[in-house]
FIFI-37204 format. One line per 8 residues: number of its first residue (from 1); for each residue x, y, z of C-alpha. Coordinates in Angstrom, 3 decimals, m for minus. Layout:
N
NUM) X Y Z; ...
//
This chain:
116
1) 75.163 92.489 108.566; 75.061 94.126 105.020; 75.850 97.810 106.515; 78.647 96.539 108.067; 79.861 94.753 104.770; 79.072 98.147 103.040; 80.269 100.529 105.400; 82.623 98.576 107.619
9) 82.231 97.362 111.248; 80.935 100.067 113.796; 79.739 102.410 111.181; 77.888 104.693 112.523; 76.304 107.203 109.929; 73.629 110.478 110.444; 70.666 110.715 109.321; 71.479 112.753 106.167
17) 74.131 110.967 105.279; 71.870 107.545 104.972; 69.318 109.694 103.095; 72.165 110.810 100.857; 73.501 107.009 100.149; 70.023 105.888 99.456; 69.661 108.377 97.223; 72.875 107.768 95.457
25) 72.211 103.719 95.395; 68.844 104.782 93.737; 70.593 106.711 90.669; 72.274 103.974 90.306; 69.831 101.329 89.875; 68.543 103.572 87.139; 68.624 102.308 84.320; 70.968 103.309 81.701
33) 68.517 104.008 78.658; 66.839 106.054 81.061; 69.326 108.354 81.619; 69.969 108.660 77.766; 66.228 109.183 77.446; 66.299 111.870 79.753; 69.969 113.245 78.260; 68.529 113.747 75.343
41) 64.979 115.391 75.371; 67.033 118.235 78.054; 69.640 118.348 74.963; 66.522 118.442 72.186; 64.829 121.168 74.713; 68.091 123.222 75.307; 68.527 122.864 71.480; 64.595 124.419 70.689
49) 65.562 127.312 73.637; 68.876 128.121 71.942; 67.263 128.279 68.516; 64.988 130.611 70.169; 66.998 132.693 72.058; 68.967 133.382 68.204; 65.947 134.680 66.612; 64.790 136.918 69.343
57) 68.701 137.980 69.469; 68.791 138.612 65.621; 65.761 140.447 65.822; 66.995 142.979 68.188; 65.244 141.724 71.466; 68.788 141.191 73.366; 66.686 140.492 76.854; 64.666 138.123 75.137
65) 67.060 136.298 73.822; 69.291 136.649 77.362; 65.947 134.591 79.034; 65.867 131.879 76.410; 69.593 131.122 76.448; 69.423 131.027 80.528; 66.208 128.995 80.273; 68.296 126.230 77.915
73) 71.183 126.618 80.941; 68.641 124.528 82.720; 68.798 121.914 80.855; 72.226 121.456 79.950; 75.065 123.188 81.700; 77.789 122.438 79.856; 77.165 124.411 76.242; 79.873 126.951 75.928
81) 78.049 128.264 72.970; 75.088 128.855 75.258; 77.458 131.338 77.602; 79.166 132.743 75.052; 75.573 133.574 73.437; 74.446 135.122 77.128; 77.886 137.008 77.550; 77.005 138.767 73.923
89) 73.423 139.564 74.851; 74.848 140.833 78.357; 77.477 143.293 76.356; 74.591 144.528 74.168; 72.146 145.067 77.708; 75.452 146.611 79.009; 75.845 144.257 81.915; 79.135 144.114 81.116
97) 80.111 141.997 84.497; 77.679 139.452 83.482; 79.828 139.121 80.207; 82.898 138.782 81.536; 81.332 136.206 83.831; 79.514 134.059 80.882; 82.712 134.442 78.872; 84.931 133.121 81.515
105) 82.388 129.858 82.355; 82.521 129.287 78.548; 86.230 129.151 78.468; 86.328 126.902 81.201; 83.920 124.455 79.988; 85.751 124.719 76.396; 89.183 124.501 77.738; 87.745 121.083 80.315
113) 88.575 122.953 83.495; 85.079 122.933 84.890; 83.839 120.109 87.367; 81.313 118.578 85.702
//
């Protein structure tokens, strides 16, 4: 009786698309100071990698500082400063594609065209 009030009469779903419902119902039930809990130590981490990845950077160690800045991309996607930092260690590596690439993603994410 409740699938058919959730999903309408007759539904008839796969198997991965049940897994994928439960697993959205689940992060919803989460609860919200949870989520900010989490939010913030990936921001705090991202923050320490970033930090990082600028003294390695300033001290001449371009690659270095290219694997902290794409370590703190794990934990927050969404830092234009972080891609612009990667697309200035990939011009000083000379992986000049790569720049162009991390320059364009932080323009998008600046300018609110990205999905997020």
């Amino acid at each position: 009786r409740r699938r058919e009030e959730k999903y309408g009469p007759r539904a008839t779903l796969t198997k991965e698309e049940v897994r994928m419902r439960a697993e959205a119902e689940k992060a919803e039930e989460q609860p919200e100071d949870e989520e900010e809990d989490v939010d913030a130590a990936a921001a705090a981490e991202a923050a320490q990698l970033k930090e990082e990845g600028n003294k390695l950077f300033k001290a001449g160690d371009a690659k270095g500082a290219l694997k902290s800045y794409r370590d703190a991309l794990r934990c927050t996607k969404y830092n234009p400063d972080l891609y612009t930092n990667i697309a200035l260690c990939c011009t000083n590596l000379e992986k000049f594609e790569d720049a162009l690439a991390a320059s364009n993603r932080a323009l998008e994410i600046s300018q609110g065209t990205s999905a997020k």
